[in-house]
C-alpha positions as CSV (number, residue, x, y, z in Angstrom):
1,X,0.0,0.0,0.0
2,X,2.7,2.6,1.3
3,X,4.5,1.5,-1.9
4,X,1.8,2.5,-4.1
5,X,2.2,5.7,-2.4
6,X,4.8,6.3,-3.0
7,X,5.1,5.4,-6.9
8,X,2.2,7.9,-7.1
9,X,4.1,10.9,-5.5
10,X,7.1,10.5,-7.6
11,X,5.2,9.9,-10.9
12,X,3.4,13.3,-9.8
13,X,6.6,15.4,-9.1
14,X,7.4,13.9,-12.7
15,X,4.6,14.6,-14.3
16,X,4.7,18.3,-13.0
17,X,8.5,18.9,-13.9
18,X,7.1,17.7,-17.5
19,X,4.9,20.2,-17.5
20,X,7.1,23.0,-15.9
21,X,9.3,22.3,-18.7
22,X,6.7,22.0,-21.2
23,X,4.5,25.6,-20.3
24,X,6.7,28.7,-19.8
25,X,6.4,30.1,-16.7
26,X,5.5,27.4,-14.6
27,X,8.6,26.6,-12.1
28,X,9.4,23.3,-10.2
29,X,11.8,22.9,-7.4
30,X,12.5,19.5,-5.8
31,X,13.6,19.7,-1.7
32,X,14.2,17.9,0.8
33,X,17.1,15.7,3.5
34,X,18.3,12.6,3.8
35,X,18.7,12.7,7.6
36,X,20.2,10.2,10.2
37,X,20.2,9.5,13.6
38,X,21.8,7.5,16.4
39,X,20.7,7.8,20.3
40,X,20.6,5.7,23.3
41,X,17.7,6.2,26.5
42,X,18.6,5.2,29.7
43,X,14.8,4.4,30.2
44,X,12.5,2.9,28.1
45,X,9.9,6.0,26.8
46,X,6.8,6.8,25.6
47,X,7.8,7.5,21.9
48,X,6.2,8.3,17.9
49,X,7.7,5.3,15.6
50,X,10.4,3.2,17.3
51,X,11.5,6.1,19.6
52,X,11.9,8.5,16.7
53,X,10.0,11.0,18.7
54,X,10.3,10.8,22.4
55,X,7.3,12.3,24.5
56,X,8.1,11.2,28.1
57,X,9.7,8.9,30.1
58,X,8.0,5.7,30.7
59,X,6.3,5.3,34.3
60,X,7.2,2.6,36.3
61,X,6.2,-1.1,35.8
62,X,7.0,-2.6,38.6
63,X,7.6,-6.8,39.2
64,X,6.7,-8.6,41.4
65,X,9.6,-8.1,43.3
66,X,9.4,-4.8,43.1
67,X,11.9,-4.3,40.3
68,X,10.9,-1.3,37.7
69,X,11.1,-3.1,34.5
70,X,11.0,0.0,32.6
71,X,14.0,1.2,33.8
72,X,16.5,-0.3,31.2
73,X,18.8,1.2,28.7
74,X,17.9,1.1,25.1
75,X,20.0,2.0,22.0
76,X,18.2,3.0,18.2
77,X,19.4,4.0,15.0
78,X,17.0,5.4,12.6
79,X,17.0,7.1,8.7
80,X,12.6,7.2,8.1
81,X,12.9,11.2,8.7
82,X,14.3,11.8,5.5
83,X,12.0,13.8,3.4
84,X,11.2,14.5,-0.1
85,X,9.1,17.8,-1.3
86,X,8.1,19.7,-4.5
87,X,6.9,23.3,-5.1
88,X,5.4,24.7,-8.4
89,X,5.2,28.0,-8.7
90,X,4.9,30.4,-11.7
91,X,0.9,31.1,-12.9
92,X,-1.6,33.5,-11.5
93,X,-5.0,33.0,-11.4
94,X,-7.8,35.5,-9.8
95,X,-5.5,38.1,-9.6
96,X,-2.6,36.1,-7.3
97,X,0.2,34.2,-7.7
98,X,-0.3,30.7,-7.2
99,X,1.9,27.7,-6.0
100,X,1.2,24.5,-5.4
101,X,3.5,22.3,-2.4
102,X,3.9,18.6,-1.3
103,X,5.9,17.0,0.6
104,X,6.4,13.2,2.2
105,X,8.5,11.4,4.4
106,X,9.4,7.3,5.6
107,X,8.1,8.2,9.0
108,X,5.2,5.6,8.0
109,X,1.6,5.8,9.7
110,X,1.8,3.5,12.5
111,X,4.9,1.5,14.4
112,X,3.6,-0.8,12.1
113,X,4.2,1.2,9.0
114,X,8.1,2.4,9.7
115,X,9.7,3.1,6.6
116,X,6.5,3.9,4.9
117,X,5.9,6.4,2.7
118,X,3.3,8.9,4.0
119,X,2.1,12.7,3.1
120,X,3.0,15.6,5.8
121,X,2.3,18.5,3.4
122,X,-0.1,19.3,0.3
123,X,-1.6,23.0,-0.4
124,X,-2.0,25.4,-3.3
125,X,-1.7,28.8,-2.1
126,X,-3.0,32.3,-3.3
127,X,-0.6,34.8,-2.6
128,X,-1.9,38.8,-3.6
129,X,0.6,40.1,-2.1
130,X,-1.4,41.5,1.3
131,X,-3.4,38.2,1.8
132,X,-2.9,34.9,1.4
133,X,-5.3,31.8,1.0
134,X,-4.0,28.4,1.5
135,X,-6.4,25.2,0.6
136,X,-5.0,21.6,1.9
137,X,-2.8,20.2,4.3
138,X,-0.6,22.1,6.4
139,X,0.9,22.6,10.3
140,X,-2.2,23.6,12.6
141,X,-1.8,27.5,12.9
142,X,-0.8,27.4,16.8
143,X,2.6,25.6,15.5
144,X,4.4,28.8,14.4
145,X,6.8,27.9,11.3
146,X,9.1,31.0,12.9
147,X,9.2,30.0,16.2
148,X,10.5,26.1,15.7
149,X,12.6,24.9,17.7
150,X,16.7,24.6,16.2
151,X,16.8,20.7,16.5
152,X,14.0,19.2,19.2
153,X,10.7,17.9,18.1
154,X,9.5,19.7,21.6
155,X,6.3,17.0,21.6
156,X,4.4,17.7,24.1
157,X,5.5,21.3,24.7
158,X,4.2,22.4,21.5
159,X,1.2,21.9,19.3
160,X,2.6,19.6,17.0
161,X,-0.1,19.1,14.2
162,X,-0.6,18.7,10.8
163,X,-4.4,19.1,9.3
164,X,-6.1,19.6,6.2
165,X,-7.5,22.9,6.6
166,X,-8.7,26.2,4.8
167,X,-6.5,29.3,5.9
168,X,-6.5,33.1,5.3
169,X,-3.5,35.6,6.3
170,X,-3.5,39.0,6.0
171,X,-0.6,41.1,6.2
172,X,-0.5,45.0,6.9
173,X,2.9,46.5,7.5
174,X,3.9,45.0,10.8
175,X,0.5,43.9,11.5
176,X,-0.8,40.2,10.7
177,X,-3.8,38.0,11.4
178,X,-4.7,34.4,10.1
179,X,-8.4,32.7,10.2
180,X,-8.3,28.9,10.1
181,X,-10.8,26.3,9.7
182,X,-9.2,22.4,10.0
183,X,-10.4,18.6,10.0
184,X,-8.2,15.9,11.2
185,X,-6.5,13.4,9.5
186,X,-3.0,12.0,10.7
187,X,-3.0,14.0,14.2
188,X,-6.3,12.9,16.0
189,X,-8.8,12.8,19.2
190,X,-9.0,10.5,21.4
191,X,-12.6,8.7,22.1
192,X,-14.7,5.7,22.4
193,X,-13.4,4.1,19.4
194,X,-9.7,5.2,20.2
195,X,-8.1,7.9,18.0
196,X,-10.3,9.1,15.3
197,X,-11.1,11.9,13.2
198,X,-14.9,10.4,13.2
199,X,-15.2,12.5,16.5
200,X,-14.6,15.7,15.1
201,X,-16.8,14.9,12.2
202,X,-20.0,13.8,13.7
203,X,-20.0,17.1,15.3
204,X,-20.3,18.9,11.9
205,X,-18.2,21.8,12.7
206,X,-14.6,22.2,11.5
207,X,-11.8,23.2,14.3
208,X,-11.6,27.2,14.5
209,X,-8.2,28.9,14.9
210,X,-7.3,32.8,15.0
211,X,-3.6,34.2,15.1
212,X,-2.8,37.8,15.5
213,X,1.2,38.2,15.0
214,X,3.8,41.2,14.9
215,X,7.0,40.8,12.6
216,X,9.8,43.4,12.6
217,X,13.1,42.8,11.9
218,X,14.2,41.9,15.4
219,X,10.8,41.1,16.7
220,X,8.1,38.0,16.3
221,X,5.5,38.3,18.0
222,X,1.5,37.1,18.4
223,X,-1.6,35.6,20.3
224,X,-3.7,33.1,19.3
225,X,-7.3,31.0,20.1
226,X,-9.1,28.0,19.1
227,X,-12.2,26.1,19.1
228,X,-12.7,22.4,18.9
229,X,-16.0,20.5,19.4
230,X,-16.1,16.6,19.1
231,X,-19.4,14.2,18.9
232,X,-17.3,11.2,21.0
233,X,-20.6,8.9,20.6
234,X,-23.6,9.1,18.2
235,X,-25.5,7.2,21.2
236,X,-26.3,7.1,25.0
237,X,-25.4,4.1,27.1
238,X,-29.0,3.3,26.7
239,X,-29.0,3.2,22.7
240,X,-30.6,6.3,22.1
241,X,-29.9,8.7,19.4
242,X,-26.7,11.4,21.2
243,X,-26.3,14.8,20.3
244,X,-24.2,15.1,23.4
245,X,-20.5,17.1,22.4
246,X,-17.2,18.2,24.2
247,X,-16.4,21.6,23.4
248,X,-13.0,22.9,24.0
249,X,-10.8,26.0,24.1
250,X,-7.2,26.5,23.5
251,X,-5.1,29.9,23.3
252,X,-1.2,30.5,23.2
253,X,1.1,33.6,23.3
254,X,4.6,33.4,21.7
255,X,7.6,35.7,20.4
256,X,11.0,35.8,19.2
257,X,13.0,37.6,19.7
258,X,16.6,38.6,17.4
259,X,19.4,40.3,19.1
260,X,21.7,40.3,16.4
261,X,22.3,37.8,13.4
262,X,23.7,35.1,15.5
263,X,21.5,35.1,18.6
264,X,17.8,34.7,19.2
265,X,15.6,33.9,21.7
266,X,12.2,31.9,20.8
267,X,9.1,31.3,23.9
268,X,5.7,30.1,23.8
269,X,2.6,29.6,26.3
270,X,0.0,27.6,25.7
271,X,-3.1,26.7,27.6
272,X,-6.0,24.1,26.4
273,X,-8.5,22.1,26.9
274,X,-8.4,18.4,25.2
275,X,-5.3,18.9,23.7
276,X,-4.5,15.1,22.5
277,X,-4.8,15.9,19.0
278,X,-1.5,18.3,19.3
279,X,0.5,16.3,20.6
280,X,0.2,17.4,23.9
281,X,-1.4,15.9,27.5
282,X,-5.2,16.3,29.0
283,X,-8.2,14.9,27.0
284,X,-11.5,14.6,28.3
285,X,-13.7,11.9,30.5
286,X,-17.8,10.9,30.9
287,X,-19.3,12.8,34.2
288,X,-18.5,10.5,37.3
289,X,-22.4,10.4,37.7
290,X,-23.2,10.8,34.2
291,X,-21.8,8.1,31.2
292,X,-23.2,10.2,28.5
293,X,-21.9,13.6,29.4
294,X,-18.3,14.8,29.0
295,X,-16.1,17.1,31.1
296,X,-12.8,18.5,29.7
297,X,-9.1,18.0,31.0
298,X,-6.5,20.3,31.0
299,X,-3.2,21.3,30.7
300,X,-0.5,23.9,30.3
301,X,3.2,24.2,28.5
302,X,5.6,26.9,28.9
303,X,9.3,26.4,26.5
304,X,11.4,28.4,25.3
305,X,14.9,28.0,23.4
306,X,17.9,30.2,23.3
307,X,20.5,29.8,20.2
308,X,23.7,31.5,19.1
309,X,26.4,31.4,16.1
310,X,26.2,30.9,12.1
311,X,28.4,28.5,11.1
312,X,28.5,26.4,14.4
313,X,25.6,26.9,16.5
314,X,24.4,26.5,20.2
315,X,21.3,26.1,21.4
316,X,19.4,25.4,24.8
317,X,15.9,24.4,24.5
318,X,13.9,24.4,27.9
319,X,10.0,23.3,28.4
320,X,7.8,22.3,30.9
321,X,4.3,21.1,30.9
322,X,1.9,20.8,33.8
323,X,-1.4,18.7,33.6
324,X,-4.4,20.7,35.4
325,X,-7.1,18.5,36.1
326,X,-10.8,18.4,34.4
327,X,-13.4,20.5,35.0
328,X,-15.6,17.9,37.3
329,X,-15.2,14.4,38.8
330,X,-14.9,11.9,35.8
331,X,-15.5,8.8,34.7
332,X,-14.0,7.4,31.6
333,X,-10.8,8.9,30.3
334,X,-9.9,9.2,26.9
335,X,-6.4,11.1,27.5
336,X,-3.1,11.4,26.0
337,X,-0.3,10.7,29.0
338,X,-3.2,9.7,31.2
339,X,-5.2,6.7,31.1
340,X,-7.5,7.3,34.1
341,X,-5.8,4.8,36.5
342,X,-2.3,6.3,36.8
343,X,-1.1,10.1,34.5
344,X,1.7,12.2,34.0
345,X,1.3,15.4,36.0
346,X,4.4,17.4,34.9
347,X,7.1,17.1,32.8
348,X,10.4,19.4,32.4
349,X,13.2,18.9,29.9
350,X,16.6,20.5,29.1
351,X,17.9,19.5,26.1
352,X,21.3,21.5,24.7
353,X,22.5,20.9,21.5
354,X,25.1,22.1,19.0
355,X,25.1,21.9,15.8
356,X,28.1,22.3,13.0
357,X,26.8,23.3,10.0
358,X,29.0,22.1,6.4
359,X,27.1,24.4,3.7
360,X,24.0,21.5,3.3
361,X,25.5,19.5,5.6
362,X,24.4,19.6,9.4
363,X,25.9,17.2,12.2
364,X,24.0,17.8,15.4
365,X,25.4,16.6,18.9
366,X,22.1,17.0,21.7
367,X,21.1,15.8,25.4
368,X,18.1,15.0,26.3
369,X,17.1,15.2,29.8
370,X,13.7,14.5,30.4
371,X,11.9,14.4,34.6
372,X,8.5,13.2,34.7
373,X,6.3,12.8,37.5
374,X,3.7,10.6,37.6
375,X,0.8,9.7,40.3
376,X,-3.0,8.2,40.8
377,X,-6.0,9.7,39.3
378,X,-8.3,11.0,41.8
379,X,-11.2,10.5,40.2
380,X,-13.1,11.6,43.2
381,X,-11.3,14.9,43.0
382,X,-11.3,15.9,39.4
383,X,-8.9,14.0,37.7
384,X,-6.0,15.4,39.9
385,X,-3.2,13.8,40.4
386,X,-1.7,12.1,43.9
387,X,0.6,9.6,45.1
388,X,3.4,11.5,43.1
389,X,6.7,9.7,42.5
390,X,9.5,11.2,39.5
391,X,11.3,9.1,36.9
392,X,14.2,10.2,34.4
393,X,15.6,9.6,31.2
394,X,18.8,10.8,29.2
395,X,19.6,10.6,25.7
396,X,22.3,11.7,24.6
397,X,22.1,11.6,20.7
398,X,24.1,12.3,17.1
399,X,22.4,13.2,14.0
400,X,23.7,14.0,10.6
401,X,21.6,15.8,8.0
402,X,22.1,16.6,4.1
403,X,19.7,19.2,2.6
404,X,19.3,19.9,-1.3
């Protein structure tokens, strides 16, 4: 299947350089990595694709003698992020320039998939010069393409997502605002049925997002709001016909900020409700007293990342994220990091890196320290979280990447 896949996005990229070269005007440019890696975890983690991504340390698993079986070293070598994009670019059409992007990589759609060829980005974009519209698949507008990180995935510290979506910027001098309206297709909520984007779907209405953004030379800057309501079951625990949703909020605030051409500082905040479809901890549950009714759960992140130099660079990436509870005594969870029985409560990681840059060529050397703290659900007490112990992992880890 992945195979077929990918046969059909490189016959594509072929058939639109044939007809870049065959129509003047029309431009194609073909992008991408080949990157490596090599890393070793002191603990086993809770990881995307064979540890690629690491989220969080694993809790314990204890034996029964009491040994934590989770607490073993572990060594992985992986090449699935390498990437492959193509932008056309050169017609107009209702008055704007038009291009057209996609862009795949190995990272495959399951553990199961590794090495399989899937689509991250696909959009054509109207561009008339103060606003933009962009149709298709693209990062979920709280993920700021300015304000990523030099070399972490930062999962769950930021809202890592990618969804099909319908997006317009406007731009006036300094001043910047972006409306979005998304589905869900490879980054999804968590229900009844396990992740799905049927959730979000049965309720009718698309995910909202508004940005408002500063940029000046030395200075980006902007606040931003979502809306997300989800159908988790189409009926009640006694059969009958449920119109019963889970409406939730999220909102951020980030900037960097450039004091010279070699150093920068980048921070973000976010806040949200049922966040699991951004990477990122909470969820929701059913009403302790009510199995058809849904409360939501909660969380915060705070990271930031300083970096400095040109040709070798050094960076220090810092976040921290802090799970807040639900709303009312729950039931059922359908969570991200917590599973209703035992949660993460906090996380905090310090990861420095540096990174020698060879023209295309980038070798990264980074470590990963990641403290978690884990507990019991209270489900008496709104989802909090007691009985509090901390577990830690380090990975140190090398990477090599060649761009073209």
């Amino acid at each position: 299947m992945m195979r077929n896949v990918l046969i059909t996005f490189l016959l594509c990229l072929a058939t639109i350089s044939s007809y870049a070269q065959d129509n003047s005007g029309v431009k194609f440019e073909l992008s991408g990595f080949v990157r490596a890696d090599a890393f070793v975890d002191t603990r086993q983690t809770v990881s995307l694709r064979d540890n690629a991504i690491i989220v969080a340390p694993a809790e314990k698993s204890l034996d029964k003698n009491q040994d934590d079986i989770n607490a073993r070293t572990n060594t992985t070598m992986l090449a699935f992020h390498t990437r492959l994009g193509g932008k056309a670019s050169g017609i107009e059409a209702l008055g704007a320039k038009v291009i057209g992007y996609m862009e795949g990589e190995f990272f495959g759609m399951s553990d199961n998939d590794i090495n399989g060829f899937r689509l991250r980005h696909a959009y054509i974009k109207f561009d008339w010069g103060h606003s933009t519209l962009l149709f298709g698949q693209y990062w979920h507008p709280m993920f700021q393409t300015d304000m990523i990180p030099s070399f972490s995935f930062a999962a769950p510290f930021i809202p890592y997502s990618r969804n099909p979506q319908i997006r317009y910027t406007h731009t006036h001098d300094e001043f910047n605002f972006s409306l979005t309206a998304m589905t869900q297709r490879d980054f999804l909520s968590n229900g009844p049925n396990q992740k799905s984007n049927v959730y979000l779907k049965n309720a009718a209405l698309p995910m909202l997002d508004a940005e408002i953004f500063f940029k000046t030379k030395s200075l980006y800057a902007g606040v931003g709001g979502g809306y997300k309501s989800l159908l988790p079951s189409p009926t009640t625990s006694t059969g009958l016909k449920s119109t019963e949703t889970i409406n939730s909020f999220t909102t951020t605030a980030y900037g960097k900020f450039l004091f010279n051409d070699e150093a920068n500082l980048k921070l973000q905040f976010v806040y949200g409700q049922n966040m699991v479809d951004m990477t990122m901890n909470g969820g929701y549950a059913t009403l302790a007293n009510n199995p058809d009714k849904y409360t939501n759960m909660s969380a915060m992140t705070v990271w930031g990342e300083f970096s400095y130099g040109k040709t070798t660079t050094y960076n220090l990436f810092l976040g921290y994220s802090k799970y807040l509870g639900a709303d009312d005594n729950i039931g059922t969870v359908y969570g991200f990091l917590n599973n209703g029985v035992t949660g993460l409560d906090n996380l905090l990681r310090i990861a420095p890196n540096v990174s020698f840059n060879f023209s295309k060529l980038k070798c990264t050397l980074e470590v990963n320290v990641d403290n978690a703290t884990y507990g019991t659900v209270n489900k008496a007490d709104k989802g909090k979280i007691t009985n509090t112990y901390t577990v830690t992992n380090v990975r140190p880890l090398f990477a090599m990447i060649y761009a073209f």
